[in-house]
C-alpha positions as CSV (number, residue, x, y, z in Angstrom):
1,X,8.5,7.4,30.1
2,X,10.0,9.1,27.1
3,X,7.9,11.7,25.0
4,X,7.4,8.6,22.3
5,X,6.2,6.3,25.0
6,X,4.2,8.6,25.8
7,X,2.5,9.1,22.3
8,X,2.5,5.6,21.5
9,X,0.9,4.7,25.0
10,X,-1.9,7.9,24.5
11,X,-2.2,6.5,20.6
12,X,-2.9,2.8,22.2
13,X,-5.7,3.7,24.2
14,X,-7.4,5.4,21.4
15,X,-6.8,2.3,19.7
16,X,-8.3,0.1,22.3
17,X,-11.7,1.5,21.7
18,X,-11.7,0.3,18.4
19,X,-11.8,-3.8,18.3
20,X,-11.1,-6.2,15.6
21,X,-15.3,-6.0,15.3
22,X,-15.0,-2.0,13.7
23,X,-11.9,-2.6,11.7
24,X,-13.8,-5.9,10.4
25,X,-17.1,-4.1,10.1
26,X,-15.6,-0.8,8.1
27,X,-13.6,-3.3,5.7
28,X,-17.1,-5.9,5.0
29,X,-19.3,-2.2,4.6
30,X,-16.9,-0.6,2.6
31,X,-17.1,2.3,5.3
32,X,-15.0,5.1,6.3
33,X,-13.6,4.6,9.7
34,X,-14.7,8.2,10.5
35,X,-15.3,7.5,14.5
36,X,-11.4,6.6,14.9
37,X,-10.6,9.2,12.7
38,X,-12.4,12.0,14.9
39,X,-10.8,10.4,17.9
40,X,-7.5,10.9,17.2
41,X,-8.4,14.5,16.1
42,X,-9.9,15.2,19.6
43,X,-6.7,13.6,20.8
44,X,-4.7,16.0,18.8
45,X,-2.6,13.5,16.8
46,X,-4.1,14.5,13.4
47,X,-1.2,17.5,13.5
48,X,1.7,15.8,15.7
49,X,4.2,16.6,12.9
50,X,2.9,20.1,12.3
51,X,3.6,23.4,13.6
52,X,2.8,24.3,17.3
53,X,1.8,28.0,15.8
54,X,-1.2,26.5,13.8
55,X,-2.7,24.0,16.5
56,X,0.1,20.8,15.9
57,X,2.5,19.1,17.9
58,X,6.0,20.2,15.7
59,X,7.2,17.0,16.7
60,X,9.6,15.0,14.0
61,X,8.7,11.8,12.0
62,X,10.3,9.6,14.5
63,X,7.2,10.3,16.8
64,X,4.9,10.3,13.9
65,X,5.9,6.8,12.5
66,X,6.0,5.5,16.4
67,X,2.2,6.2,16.1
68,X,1.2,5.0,13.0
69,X,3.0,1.7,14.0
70,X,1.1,1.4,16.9
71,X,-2.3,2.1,15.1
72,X,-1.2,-0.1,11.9
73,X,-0.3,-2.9,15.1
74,X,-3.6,-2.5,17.4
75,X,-5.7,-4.2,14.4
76,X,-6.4,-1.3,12.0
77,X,-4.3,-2.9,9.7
78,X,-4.0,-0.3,6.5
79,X,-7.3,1.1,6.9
80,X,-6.8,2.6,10.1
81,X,-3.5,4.1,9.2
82,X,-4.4,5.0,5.5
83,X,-7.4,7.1,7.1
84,X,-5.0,9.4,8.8
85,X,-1.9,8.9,6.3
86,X,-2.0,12.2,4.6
87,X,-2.5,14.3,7.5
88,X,1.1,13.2,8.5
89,X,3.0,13.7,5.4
90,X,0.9,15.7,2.7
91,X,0.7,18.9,4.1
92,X,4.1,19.2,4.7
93,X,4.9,21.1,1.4
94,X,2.4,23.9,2.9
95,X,4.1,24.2,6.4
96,X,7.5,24.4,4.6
97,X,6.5,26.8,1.7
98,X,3.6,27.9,2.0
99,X,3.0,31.8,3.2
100,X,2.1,32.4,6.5
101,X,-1.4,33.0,5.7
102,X,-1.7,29.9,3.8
103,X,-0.9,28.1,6.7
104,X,-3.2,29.5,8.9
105,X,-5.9,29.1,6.6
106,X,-5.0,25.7,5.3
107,X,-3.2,23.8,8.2
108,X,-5.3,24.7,11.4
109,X,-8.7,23.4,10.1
110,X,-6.6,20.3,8.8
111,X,-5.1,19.8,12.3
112,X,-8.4,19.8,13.9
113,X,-10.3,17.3,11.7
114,X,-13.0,20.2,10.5
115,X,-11.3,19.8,6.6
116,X,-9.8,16.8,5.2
117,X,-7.3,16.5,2.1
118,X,-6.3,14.4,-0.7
119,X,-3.4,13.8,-2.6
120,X,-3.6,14.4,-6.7
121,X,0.1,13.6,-8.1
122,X,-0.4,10.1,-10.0
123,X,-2.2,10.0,-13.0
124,X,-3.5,6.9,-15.9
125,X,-0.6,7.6,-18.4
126,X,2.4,9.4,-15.8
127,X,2.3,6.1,-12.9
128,X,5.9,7.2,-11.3
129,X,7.0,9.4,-14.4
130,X,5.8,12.7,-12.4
131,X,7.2,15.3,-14.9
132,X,4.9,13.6,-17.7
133,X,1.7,14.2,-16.1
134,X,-0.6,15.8,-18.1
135,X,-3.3,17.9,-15.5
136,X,-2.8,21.4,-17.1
137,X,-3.2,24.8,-15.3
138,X,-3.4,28.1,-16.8
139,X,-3.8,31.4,-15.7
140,X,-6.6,33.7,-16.4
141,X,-6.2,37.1,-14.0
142,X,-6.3,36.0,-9.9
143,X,-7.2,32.1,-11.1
144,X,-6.0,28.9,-12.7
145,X,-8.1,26.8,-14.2
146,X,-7.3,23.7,-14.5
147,X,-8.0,20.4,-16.8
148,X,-6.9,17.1,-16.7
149,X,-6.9,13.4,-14.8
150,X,-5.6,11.7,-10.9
151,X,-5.4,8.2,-10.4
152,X,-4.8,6.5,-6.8
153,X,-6.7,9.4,-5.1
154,X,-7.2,8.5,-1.4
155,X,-10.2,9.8,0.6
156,X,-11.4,11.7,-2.3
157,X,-14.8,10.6,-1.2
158,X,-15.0,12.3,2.0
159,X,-12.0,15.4,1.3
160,X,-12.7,18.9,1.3
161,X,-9.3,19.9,-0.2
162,X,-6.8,18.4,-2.5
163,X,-2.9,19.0,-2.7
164,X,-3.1,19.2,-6.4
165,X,0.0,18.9,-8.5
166,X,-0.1,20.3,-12.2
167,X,1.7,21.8,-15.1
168,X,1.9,25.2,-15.2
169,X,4.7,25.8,-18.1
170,X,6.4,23.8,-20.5
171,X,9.6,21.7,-19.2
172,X,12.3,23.5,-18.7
173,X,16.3,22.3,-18.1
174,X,14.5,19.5,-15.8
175,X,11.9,17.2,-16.5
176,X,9.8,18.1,-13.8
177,X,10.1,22.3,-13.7
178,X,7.1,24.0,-15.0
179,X,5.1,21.3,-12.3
180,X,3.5,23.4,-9.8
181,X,1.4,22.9,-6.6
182,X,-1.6,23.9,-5.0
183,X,-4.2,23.3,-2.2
184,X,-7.4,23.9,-2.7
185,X,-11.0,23.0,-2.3
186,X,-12.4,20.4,-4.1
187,X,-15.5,21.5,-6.1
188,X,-17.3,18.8,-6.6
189,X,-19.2,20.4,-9.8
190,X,-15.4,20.4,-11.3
191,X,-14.2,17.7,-10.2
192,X,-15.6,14.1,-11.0
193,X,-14.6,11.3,-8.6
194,X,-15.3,8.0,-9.6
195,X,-14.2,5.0,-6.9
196,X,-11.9,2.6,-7.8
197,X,-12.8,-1.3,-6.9
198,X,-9.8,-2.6,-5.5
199,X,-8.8,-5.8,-3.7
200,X,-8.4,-4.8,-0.2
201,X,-8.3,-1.7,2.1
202,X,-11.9,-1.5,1.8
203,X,-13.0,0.8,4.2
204,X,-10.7,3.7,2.8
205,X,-11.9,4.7,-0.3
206,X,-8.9,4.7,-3.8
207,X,-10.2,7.1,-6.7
208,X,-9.8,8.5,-10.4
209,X,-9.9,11.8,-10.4
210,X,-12.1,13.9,-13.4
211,X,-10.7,17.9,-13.1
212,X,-13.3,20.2,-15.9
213,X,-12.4,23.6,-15.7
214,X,-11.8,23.8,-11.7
215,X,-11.5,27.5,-10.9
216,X,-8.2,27.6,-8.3
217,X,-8.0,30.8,-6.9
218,X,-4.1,32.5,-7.3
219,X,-4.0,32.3,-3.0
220,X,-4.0,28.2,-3.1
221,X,-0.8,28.4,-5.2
222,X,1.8,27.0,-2.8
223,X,5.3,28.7,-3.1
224,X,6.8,29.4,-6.6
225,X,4.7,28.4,-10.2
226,X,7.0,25.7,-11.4
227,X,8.8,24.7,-8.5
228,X,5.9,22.0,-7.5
229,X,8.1,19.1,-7.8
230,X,11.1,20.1,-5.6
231,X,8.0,21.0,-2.8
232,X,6.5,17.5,-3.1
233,X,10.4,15.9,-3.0
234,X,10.0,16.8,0.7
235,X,7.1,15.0,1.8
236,X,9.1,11.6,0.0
237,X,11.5,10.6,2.7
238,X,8.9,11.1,5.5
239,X,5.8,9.3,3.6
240,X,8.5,6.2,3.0
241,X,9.3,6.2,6.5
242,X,5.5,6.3,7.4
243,X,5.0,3.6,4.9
244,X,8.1,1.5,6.7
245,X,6.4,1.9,10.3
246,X,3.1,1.2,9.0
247,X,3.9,-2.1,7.3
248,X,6.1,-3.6,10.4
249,X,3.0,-2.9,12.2
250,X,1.1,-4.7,10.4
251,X,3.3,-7.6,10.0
252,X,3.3,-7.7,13.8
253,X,0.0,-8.0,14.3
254,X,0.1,-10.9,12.0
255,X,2.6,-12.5,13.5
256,X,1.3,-12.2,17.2
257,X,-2.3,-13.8,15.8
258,X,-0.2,-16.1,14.3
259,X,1.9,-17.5,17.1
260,X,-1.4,-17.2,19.6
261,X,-3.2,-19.9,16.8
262,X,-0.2,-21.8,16.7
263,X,-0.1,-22.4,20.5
264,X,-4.1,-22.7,20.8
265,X,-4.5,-25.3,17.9
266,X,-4.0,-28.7,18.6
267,X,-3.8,-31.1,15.7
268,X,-2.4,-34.8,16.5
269,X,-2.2,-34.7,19.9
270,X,0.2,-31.6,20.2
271,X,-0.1,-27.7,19.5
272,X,1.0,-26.9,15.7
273,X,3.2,-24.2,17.4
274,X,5.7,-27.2,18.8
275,X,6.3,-28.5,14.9
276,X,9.0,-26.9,13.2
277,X,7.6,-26.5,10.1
278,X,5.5,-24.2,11.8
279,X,7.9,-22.0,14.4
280,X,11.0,-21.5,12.2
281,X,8.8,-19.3,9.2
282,X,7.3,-17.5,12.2
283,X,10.6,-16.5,14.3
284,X,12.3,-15.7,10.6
285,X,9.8,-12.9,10.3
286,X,10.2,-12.0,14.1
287,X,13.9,-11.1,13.1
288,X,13.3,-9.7,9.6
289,X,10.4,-7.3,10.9
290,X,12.7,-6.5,14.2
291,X,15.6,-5.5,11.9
292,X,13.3,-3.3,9.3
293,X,11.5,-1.6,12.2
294,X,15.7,-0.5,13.2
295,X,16.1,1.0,9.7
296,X,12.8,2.2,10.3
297,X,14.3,4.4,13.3
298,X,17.2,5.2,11.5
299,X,15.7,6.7,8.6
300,X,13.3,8.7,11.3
301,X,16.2,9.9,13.7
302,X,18.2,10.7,10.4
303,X,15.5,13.0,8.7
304,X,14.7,14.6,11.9
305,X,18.5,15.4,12.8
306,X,18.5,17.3,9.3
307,X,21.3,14.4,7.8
308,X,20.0,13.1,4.3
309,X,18.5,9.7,4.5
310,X,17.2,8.9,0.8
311,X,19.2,5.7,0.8
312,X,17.9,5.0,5.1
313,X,13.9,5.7,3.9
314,X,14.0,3.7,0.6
315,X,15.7,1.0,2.3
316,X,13.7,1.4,5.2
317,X,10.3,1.0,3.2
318,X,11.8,-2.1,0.9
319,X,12.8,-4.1,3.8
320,X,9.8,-3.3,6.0
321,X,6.9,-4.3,3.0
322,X,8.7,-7.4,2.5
323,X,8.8,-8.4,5.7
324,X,5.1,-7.7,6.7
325,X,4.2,-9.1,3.1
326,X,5.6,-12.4,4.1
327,X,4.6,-12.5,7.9
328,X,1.6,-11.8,6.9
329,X,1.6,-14.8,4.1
330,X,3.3,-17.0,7.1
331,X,-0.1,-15.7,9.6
332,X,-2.6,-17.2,6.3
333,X,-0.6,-20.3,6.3
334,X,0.1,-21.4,9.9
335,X,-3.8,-21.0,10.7
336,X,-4.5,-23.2,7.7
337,X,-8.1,-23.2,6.1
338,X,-8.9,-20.5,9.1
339,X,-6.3,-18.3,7.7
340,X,-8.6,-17.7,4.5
341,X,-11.7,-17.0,6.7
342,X,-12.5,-13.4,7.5
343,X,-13.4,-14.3,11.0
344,X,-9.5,-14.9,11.9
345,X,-8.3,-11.0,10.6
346,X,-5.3,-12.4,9.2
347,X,-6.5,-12.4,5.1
348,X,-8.1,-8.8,5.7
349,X,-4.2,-8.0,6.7
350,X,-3.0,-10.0,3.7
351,X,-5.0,-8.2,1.6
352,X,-4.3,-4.7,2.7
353,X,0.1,-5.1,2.9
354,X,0.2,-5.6,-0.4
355,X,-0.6,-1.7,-0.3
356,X,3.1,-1.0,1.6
357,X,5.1,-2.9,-1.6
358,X,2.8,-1.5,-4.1
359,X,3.1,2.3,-3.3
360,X,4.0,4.9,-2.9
361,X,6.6,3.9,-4.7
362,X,7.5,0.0,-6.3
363,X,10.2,-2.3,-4.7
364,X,12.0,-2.4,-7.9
365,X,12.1,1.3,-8.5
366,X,13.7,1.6,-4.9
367,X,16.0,-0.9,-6.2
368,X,17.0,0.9,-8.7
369,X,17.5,3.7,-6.3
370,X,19.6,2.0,-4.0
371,X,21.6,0.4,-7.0
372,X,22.8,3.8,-8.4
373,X,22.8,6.1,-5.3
374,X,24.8,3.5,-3.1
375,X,26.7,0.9,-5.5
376,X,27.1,3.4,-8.0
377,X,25.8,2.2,-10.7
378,X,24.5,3.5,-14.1
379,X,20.7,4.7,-13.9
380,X,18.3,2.5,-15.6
381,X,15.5,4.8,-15.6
């Protein structure tokens, strides 16, 4: 058994404790899966792409998208990866840059589940247009205070930290210079958070993000003032990757309930599964999730091997939320009326893929990606 198969099988039986009941239970309740999340910290997975020195694994994103593709495939769905998301790809700008004191302080207690963090990049009026975000810090002495908004802020509710991303100086020959980054504690009496209503992922909670005045000490400022953006540019590739593996999982999982309905119900003397009409949508998304899953890998072995892979983890991400999007559309249809009952699983999955083409970044902006980095075309953003 290779050191993956190892992980994944070790990740699985985590997974196994935690039914289609929970994951069904957290979504109705609105309630953080924190049970599954302190599992897989006891079972040391919370730090798996992290440095050995500070309590992780150091292994590479192939072995951290393997896992989040089995959780995203045992029935979690979104919620169960989401929970542990930014422990695999947001702190990476801290082991990379950050000072060796930083990361003792700020990764070990992250690694072993005693902190969590959140991620404050987007904002109401910036969406993908980072360099026009408006959150303001300035110095006064060994602090920043800063002012300003986050939209999309996951697990604010429950963090104890936030990778915050702000404008520290005007903009200079790039857009995006003057943006620096930080990770620090989130003070409550600073910082409103105000839940946002959304139409799936229920049990993880999505947030807007009120900053008044938070006091940042100079010690949370993460590398260079001003160089933010180029930080956060390396946490991209892997969090698309993620993204990728997450979203085939999910699509699998809707497929296999999908094909186990289709050979169980019997309508008109025969099971559904023997019609056509019913097997050729299924085995389509069989092929299109087995071929994203393999630029899935690519991207992974790619990043890991130190070879660039913008156009492999773009791709990669595209191919693997359409794919789960529409097996997961094909699972809802082929169980029929059932498919819109919660008792089934397959419209809490539904809901909750629409996450992987939605964010973190929009099909059509990938497109646009792909479109001038590999056809050469003019930019049109």
């Amino acid at each position: 058994m290779s050191q993956t198969e190892a992980i994944v099988d070790a990740v699985g039986r985590i997974c196994e404790r935690f039914d289609d009941a929970y994951w069904l239970a957290c979504d109705t309740e609105h309630r953080f899966p924190e049970a599954f999340v302190k599992a897989m910290a006891e079972g040391g997975f919370l730090g798996i792409a992290m440095p050995q020195e500070f309590g992780g694994s150091g292994l590479g994103v192939t072995e951290a998208a393997a896992m989040m593709h089995r959780i995203a495939s045992s029935g979690a769905g979104m919620a169960g990866v989401s929970a542990v998301h930014v422990n695999i790809f947001g702190p990476h700008p801290v082991a990379v840059f950050g000072t060796e004191a930083q990361k003792q302080r700020m990764l070990t207690p992250l690694i072993k589940g005693e902190t969590r963090c959140c991620f404050g990049v987007t904002e109401p009026d910036a969406g993908l247009d980072t360099a026009s975000i408006k959150t303001k810090a300035e110095r006064r002495g060994d602090t920043w205070i800063v002012n300003g908004r986050k939209m999309w802020t996951t697990t604010a509710q429950t963090a104890s930290h936030i990778l915050l991303l702000a404008r520290t100086s005007a903009r200079g020959r790039k857009p995006t210079d003057g943006l620096s980054l930080f990770y620090t504690p989130l003070d409550r009496s600073r910082i409103e958070v105000r839940e946002i209503a959304k139409m799936g992922r229920h049990a993880v909670d999505t947030n807007m993000l009120f900053i008044d005045n938070l006091v940042v000490p100079a010690d949370d400022l993460i590398g260079e003032e001003g160089k933010g953006f180029d930080y956060l540019l390396h946490a991209f590739n892997p969090e698309r990757i993620l993204i990728a593996a997450e979203a085939v999982g999910i699509g699998q999982d809707a497929l296999r309930r999908a094909a186990r309905y289709a050979r169980e119900r019997v309508v008109f003397g025969r099971p559904i599964g023997q019609n056509q009409a019913i097997q050729h949508p299924l085995a389509r998304s069989w092929a299109e999730l087995e071929a994203a899953w393999l630029m899935t890998m690519k991207a992974a072995a790619l990043y890991d091997s130190g070879a660039a892979c913008g156009l492999e983890a773009n791709a990669a991400k595209y191919l693997a939320a359409e794919a789960a999007y529409k097996a997961c559309e094909n699972a809802v249809m082929t169980h029929g009326g059932m498919g819109y009952a919660r008792e089934f699983h397959v419209e809490r999955l539904f809901r909750e893929v629409l996450i992987a083409r939605i964010a973190p970044v929009s099909r059509e902006m990938i497109l646009n990606f792909i479109a001038e980095k590999a056809l050469g075309l003019p930019k049109s953003y």
